[in-house]
N, C-alpha and C positions, 0 to 999 in steps of 0.2 A: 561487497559493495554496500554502504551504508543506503538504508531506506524507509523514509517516512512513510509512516500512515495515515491518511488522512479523512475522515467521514466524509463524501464527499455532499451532502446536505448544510448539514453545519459545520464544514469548514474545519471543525475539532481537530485536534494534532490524539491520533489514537496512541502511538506509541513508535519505537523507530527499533530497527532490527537492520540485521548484517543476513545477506543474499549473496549464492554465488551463481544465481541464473536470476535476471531479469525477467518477472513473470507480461505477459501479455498482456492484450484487455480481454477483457470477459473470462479470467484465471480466475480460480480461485486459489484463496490464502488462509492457512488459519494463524492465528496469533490470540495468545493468552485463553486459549481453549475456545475460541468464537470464530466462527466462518466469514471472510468476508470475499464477496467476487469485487475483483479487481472494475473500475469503471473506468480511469486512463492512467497512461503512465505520463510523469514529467520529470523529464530529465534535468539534470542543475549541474552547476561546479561542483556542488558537493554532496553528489550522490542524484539518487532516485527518489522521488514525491509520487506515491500510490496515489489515487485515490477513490475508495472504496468506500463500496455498499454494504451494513452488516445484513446476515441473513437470516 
């Protein structure tokens, strides 16, 4: 399942990755060696919209 990352402060596009478990809210994720907990998920046509908190 394609899924964006999204800062969810400034909106920023972090980066996008392929998931084969939809993570929750309040999950944590790491990507590109940096933690970020999950703040909501948004679902789309084309794929899954994170949007996260770095930590």
């Amino acid at each position: 399942m394609k899924t964006t990352l999204i800062e969810n402060q400034s909106k920023e596009v972090i980066g996008e990755l392929i998931l084969k478990i939809p993570p929750r809210d309040k999950e944590w994720i790491e990507f590109s060696n940096k933690m970020y907990a999950v703040h909501r998920v948004i679902h789309t046509e084309n794929g899954l919209k994170l949007m996260v908190i770095g930590i």
